[in-house]
Wavefront OBJ file of the C-alpha trace (Angstrom):
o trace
v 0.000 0.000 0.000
v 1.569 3.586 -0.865
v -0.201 6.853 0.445
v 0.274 9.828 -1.021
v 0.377 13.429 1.130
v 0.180 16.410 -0.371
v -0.416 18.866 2.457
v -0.160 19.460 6.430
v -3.792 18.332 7.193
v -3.011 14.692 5.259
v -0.169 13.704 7.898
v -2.564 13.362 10.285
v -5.157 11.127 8.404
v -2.153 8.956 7.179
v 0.170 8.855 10.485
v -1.090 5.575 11.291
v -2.440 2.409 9.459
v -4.956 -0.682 9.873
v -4.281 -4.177 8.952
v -7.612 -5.686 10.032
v -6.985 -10.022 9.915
v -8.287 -12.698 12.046
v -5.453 -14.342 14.016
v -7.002 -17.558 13.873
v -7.508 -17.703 9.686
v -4.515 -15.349 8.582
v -0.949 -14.884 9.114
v 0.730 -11.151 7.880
v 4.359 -10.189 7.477
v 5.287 -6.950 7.024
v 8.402 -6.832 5.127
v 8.831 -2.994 5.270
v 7.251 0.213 6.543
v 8.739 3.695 5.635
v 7.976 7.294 5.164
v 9.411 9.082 2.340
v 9.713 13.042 2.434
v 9.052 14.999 -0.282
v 12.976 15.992 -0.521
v 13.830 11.818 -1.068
v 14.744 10.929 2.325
v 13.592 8.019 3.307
v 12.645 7.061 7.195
v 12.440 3.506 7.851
v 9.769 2.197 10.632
v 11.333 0.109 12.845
v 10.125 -3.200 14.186
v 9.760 -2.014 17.852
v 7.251 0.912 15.957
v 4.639 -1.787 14.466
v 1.889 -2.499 16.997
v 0.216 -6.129 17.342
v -3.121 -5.539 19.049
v -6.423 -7.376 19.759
v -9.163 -5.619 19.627
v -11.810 -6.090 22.606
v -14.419 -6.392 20.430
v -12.889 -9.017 18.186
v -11.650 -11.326 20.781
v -13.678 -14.313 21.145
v -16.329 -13.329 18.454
v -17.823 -16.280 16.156
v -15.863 -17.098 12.877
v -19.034 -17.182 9.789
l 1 2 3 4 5 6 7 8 9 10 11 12 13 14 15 16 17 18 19 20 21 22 23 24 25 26 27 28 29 30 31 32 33 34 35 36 37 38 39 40 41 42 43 44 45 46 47 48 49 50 51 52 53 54 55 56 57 58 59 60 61 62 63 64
């Protein structure tokens, strides 16, 4: 997935990212998560930055 931001006000919509799966039917890998500034530089995410979380309202809800 790439996101474009053209302005001040996009940053904030963009700062953070989903990946909605179901532990129990889906494994993911990210392989790499950066931001790129509009000079070139790029800013890599590091692992310790990626969040792994449950959701409350997901945990223990039926699989259809």
């Amino acid at each position: 997935m790439t996101l474009l931001v053209n302005n001040e006000a996009g940053i904030g919509r963009v700062a953070k990212q989903y990946v909605w799966f179901n532990r129990n039917m889906a494994d993911v890998q990210i392989l790499e998560a950066y931001t790129q500034t509009a000079d070139g530089v790029r800013h890599d995410v590091q692992p310790d930055q990626i969040r792994d979380v449950q959701e409350a309202r997901s945990f223990d809800a039926p699989m259809f």
